[in-house]
C-alpha positions in Angstrom: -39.3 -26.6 36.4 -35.3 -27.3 36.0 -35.4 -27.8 40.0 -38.5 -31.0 38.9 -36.5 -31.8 35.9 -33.0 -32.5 37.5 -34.9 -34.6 40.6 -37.0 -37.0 38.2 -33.7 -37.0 36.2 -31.6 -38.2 38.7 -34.2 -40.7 40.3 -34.4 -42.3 36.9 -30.9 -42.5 36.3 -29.9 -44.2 39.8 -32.8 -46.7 38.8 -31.4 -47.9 35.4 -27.7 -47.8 37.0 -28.9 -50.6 39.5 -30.2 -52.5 36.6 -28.2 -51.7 33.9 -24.8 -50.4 35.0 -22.5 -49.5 32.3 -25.1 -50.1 29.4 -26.4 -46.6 29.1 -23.5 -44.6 30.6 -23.1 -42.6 27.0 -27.2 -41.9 27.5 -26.7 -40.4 31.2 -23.8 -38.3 29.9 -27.0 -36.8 27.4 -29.2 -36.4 29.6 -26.3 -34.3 32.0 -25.9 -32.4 29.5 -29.5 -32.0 28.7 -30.2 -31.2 31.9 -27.3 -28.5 31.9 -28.7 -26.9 28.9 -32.4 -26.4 30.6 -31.0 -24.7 33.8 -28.6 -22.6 31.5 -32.3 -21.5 29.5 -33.9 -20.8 32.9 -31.1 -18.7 34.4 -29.6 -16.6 31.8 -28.8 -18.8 29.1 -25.0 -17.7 27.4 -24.5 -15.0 29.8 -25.3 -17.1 33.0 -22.8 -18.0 35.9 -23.4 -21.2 35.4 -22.0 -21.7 31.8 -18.9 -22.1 34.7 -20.1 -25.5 34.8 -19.1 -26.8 31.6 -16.0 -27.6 31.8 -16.0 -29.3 35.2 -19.2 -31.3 33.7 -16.6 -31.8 31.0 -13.5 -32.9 33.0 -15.9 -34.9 35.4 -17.0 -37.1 32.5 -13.6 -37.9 30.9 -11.5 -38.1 33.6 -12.6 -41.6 34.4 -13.2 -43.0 31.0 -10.7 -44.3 28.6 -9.2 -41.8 25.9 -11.1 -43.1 23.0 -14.4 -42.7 24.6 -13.5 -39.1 24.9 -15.1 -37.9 21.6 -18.5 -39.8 22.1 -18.7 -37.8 25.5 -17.8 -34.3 24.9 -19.9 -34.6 21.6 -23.2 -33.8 23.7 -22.1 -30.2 24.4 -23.7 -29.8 20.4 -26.8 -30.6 22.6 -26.4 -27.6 24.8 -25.5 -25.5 22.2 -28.9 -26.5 20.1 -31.1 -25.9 23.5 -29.6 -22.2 24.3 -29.9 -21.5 20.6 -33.6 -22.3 20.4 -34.2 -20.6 23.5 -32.2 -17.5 22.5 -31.3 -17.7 19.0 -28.5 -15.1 19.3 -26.6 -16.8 22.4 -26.2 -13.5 24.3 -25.8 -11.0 21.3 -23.2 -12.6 19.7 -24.1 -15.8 17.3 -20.4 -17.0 17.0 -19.1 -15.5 20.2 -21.8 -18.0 22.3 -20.4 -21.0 19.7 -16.9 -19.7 20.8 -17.1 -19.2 24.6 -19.0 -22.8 25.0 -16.4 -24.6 22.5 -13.3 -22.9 24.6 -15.1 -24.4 28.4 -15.3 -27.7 26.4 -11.8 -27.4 25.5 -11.0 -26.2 29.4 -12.3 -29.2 30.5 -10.6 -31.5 28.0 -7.2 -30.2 29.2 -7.8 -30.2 32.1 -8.6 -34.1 32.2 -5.8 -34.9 29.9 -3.3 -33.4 32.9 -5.4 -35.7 35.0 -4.9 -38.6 34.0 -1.3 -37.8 33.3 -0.7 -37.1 36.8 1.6 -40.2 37.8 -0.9 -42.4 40.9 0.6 -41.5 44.6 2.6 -44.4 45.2 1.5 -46.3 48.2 3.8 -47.2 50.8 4.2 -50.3 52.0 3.0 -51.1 55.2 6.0 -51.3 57.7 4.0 -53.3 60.8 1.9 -56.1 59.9 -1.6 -56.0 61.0 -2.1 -59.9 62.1 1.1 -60.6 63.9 1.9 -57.3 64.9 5.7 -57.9 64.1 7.7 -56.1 61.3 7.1 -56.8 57.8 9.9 -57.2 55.8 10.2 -54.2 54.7 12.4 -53.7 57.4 14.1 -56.3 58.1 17.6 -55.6 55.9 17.5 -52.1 57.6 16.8 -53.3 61.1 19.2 -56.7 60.9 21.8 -54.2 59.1 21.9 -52.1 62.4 21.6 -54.8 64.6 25.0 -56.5 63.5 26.4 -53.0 63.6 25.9 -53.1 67.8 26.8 -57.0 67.7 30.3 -56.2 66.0 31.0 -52.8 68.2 29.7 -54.6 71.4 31.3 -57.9 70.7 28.6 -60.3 71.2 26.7 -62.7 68.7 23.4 -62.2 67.1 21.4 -64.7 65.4 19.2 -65.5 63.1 16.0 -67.7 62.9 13.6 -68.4 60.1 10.7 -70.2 61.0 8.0 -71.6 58.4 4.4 -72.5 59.0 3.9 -76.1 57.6 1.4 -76.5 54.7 0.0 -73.2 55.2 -1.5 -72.4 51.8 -3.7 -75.9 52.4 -4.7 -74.5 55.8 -5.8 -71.1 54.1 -7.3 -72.7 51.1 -9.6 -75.1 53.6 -10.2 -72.3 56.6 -10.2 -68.9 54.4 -8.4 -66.0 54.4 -10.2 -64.7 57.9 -9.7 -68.1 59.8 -6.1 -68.7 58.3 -4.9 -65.2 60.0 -6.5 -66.7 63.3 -3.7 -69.3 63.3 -0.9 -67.0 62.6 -2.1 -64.4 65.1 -1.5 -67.5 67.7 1.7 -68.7 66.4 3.0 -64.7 66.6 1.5 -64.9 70.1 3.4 -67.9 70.9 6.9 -66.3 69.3 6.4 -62.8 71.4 6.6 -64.5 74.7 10.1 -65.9 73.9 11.7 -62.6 72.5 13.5 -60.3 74.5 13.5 -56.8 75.0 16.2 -56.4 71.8 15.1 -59.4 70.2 12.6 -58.1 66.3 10.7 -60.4 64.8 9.2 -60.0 61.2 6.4 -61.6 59.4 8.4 -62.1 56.2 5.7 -63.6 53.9 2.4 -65.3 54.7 4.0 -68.4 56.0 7.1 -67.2 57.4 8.8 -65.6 60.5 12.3 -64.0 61.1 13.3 -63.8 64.0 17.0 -61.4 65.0 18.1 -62.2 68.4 20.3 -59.7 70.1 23.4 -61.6 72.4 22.1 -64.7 71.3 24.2 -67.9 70.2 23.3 -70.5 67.4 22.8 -72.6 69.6 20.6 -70.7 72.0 18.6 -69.9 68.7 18.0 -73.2 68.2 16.5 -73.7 71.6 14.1 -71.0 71.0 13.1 -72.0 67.9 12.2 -76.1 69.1 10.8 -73.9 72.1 8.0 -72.4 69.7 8.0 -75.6 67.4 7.1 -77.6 70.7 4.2 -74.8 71.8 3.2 -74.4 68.4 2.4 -78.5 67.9 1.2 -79.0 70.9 -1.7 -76.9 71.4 -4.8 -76.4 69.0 -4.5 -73.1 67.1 -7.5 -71.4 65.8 -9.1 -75.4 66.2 -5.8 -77.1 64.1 -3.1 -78.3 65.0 0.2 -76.4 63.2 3.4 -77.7 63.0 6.7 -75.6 62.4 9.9 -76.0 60.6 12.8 -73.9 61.4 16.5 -72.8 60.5 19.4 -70.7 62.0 22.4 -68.9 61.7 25.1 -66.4 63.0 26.5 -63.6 63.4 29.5 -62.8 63.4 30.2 -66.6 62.1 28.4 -65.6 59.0 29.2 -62.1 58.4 27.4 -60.8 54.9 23.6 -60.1 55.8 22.8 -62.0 52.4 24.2 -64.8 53.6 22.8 -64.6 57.2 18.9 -64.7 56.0 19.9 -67.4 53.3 21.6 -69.6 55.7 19.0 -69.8 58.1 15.9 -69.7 55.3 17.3 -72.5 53.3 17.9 -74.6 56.7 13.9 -73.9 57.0 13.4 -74.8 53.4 15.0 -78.3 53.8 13.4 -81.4 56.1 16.7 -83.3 56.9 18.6 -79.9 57.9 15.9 -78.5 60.1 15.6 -81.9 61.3 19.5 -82.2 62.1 19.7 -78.5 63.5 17.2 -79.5 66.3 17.3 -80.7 69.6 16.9 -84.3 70.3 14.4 -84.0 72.2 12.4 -81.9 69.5 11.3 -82.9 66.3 10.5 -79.8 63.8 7.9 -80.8 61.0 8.6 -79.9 57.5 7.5 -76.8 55.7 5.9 -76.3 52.6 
């Protein structure tokens, strides 16, 4: 009969949560307990095993509620306490020892959830590659440009810097979608890998925005590279539109405080008549957004 009770029970209660969701949640944690109650009266009532489960039930239903829901759900245990005591008006020999043991689970279960939900949430890391591009996220770029100027300085050869911007990208991803948008920066990352050398790290900085660190590399060599992409970039159909670039550059050891270095080269990128001015003649670098 409990085995009967629990399955028409539970085929009820997934029914009314498909049509009713968080209406009746108070009336499901009732009908738990309810159901708790009958087993307890079927398999030994106060003195069975599974008076075990009342604090996990208890803990269970808190955990995930807000604090001052709390006393509307652990009020239904006066509902198990009413079914054992009709079924076995003693509670196990000992009226107020039965009242007792059941009171202490509830308690067990209320402490337990209160440590619960003071546990602080695991942190989650940031991701350190990202998944479109494949390049670095900035998360590492201080710690990977820092080292990198380290062996430019003790080998005694430059290392730049490029910042390149995709133009009007939040338009593209607001007309093409998330899904589609990501499409065109997977080609544009495509179309920046074949230019890097082996020492060269490139970075997906923000959703729009590349940084390239080149390794032996002068300004103006970094600027070739970056009209190099610009030119690839416009000229070609990308995920069916056509994206334009805007870049900016600077170097080390000409510029020596890494602050400086990324500002230098992201506010060139920022501005239409420097990126403009930085580029080859033969190149011209569309403004970003």
């Amino acid at each position: 009969m409990p085995a009967l009770m629990g399955v028409a029970l539970g085929a009820c209660s997934v029914q009314v949560a498909r049509t009713r969701h968080e209406e009746l949640a108070h009336t499901f944690v009732v009908l738990d307990w309810l159901l708790l109650a009958c087993t307890l009266v079927f398999s030994g009532g106060a003195e069975s095993w599974l008076l075990g489960a009342v604090p996990v039930l208890a803990m269970g239903q808190l955990a995930g509620a807000p604090r001052r829901e709390w006393p509307f759900l652990l009020a239904p245990t006066l509902l198990l306490l009413i079914v054992l005591a009709i079924a076995d008006p003693s509670l196990g020999g000992s009226r107020a020892g039965g009242v007792a043991k059941v009171t202490v689970l509830a308690a067990g279960g209320w402490v337990a959830a209160t440590r619960l939900k003071r546990a602080p949430a695991r942190r989650r890391r940031p991701a350190r590659v990202d998944e479109t591009s494949g390049f670095y996220t900035g998360e590492r770029l201080e710690e990977l440009l820092e080292a990198g100027m380290d062996a430019a300085l003790a080998e005694h050869r430059p290392l730049s810097v490029v910042c390149l911007r995709l133009e009007h990208f939040q338009d593209c991803r607001d007309f093409l979608g998330p899904e589609r948008s990501e499409q065109l920066v997977r080609g544009v990352a495509r179309r920046i890998e074949r230019r890097l050398a082996a020492d060269d790290r490139a970075f997906r900085v923000r959703a729009d925005s590349f940084v390239l660190v080149l390794a032996g590399r002068t300004l103006a060599e970094a600027r070739g590279l970056a009209a190099e992409v610009a030119r690839d970039v416009g000229s070609n159909l990308i995920a069916g539109r056509r994206q334009t670039l805007t870049a900016g550059a600077s170097s080390f050891p000409t510029i020596r405080r890494l602050p400086d270095l990324l500002a230098t080269a992201r506010d060139e990128a920022l501005s239409p008549e420097r990126s403009r001015e930085a580029a080859p003649a033969t190149v011209t670098l569309a403004t970003a957004q």
